[in-house]
Residue, then its C-alpha position, 0 to 999 in steps of 0.5 A: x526449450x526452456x519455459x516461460x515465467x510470467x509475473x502474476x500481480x495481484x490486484x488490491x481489492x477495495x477491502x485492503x485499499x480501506x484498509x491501507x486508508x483507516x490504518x495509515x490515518x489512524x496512524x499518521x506520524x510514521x507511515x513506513x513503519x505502518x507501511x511494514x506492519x500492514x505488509x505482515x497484515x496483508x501479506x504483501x511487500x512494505x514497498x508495494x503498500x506504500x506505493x499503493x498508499x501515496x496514488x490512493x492518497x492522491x486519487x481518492x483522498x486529494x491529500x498529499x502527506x509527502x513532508x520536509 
């Protein structure tokens, strides 16, 4: 019988979601690059950061940074 893998997330502490905030305001003009730059940082996917940063963004800070 084979074993079961079950995928463990780890959660965002509100210590990397201010993280996420300050670098990514701080550097407004190239969020995917300050995306994988703070993935190095806190050790998690550029993706995943991103994702985190946009439902932030709208959560706490009621702002969209979504340009065309």
């Amino acid at each position: 019988m084979e074993k079961e893998t079950k995928t463990i997330r780890k959660r965002y502490s509100n210590a990397e979601d201010d993280i996420i905030i300050n670098y990514i305001i701080s550097n407004p003009g190239n969020i995917t690059k300050s995306c994988d730059e703070l993935a190095i940082q806190l050790n998690r996917s550029s993706r995943g950061i991103s994702i985190r940063w946009y439902k932030l963004s709208h959560k706490k800070l009621n702002k969209s940074f979504i340009t065309f």
